[in-house]
ZAMARGU-4260 file (C-alpha; in steps of 0.2 Angstrom, whole numbers, plus 5000, padded with zeros to 4 digits):
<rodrens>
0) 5036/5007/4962 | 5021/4997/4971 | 5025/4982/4957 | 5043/4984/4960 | 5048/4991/4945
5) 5063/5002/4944 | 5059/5020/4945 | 5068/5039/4944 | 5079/5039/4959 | 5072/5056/4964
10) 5055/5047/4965 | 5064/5036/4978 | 5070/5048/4985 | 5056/5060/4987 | 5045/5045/4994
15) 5057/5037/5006 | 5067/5051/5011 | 5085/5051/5019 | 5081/5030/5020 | 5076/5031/5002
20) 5095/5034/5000 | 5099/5020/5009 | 5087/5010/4998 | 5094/5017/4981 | 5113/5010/4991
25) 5105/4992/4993 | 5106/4995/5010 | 5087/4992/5015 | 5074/4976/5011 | 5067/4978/4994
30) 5050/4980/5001 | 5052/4995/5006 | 5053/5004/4987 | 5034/4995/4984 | 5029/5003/5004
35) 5034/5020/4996 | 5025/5016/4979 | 5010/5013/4988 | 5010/5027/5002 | 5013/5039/4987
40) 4995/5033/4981 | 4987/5042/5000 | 4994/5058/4989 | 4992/5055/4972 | 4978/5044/4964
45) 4975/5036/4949 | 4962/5022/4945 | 4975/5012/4933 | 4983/5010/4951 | 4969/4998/4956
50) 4972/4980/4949 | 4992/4983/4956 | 4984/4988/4974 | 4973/4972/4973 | 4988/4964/4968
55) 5000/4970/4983 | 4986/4965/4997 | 4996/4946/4995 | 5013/4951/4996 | 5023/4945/5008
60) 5027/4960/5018 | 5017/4967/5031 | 5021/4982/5028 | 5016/4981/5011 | 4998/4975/5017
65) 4994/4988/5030 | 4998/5001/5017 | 4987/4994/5006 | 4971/4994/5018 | 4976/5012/5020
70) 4975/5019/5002 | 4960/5008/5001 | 4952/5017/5015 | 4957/5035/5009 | 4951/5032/4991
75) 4936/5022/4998 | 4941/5009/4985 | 4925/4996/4983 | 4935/4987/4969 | 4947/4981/4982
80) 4935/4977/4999 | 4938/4958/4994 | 4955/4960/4997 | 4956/4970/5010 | 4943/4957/5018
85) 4955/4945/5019 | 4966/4954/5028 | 4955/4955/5042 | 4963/4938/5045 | 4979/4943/5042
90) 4992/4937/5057 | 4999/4955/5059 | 4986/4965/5070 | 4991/4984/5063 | 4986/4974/5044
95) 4970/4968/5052 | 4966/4987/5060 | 4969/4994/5043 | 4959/4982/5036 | 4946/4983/5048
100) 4947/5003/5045 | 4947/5002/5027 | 4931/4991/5027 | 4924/5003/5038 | 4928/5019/5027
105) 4920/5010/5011 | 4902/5003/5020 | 4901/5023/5027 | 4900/5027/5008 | 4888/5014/5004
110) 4876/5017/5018
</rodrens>
């Protein structure tokens, strides 16, 4: 989901809920299937997710972004700090918080 590949719609649905059907309907921007994908990634984890997480720190939804800054924090990803760096200049303020937050998570692991 978080590269915008197509899915099981009980995936969908389990991710994104009652708007998840509206989704699956093509009722909803397409961003929000690759939002859920990585939200789902705060539950579930698994390093192949990386380089696709990395890659989803450019996208052009914002909501997209911020999420990414949160799984990056949770999992204390070190692998994606120089994305997420880059989004502490990100025009959207709630992506530069998570950002900010997400930087922060991974130093306290170093230090």
């Amino acid at each position: 989901m978080l590269a915008g590949a197509e899915v099981d719609d009980d995936l969908v649905i389990a991710l994104g809920g009652a708007h998840g059907e509206r989704f699956l309907a093509g009722h909803d921007a397409p961003y929000w299937g690759r939002v859920w994908g990585a939200r789902g990634l705060l539950y579930v984890w698994n390093d192949a997710a990386t380089p696709e997480l990395i890659e989803a720190s450019v996208d052009p939804s914002w909501r997209l972004r911020e999420m990414v800054a949160k799984v990056v924090a949770k999992r204390r990803l070190d692998d994606a700090a120089s994305a997420v760096a880059q989004l502490c200049g990100d025009p959207v303020p709630r992506v530069r918080q998570a950002a900010e937050r997400a930087l922060a998570a991974i130093s306290r692991d170093q230090g």
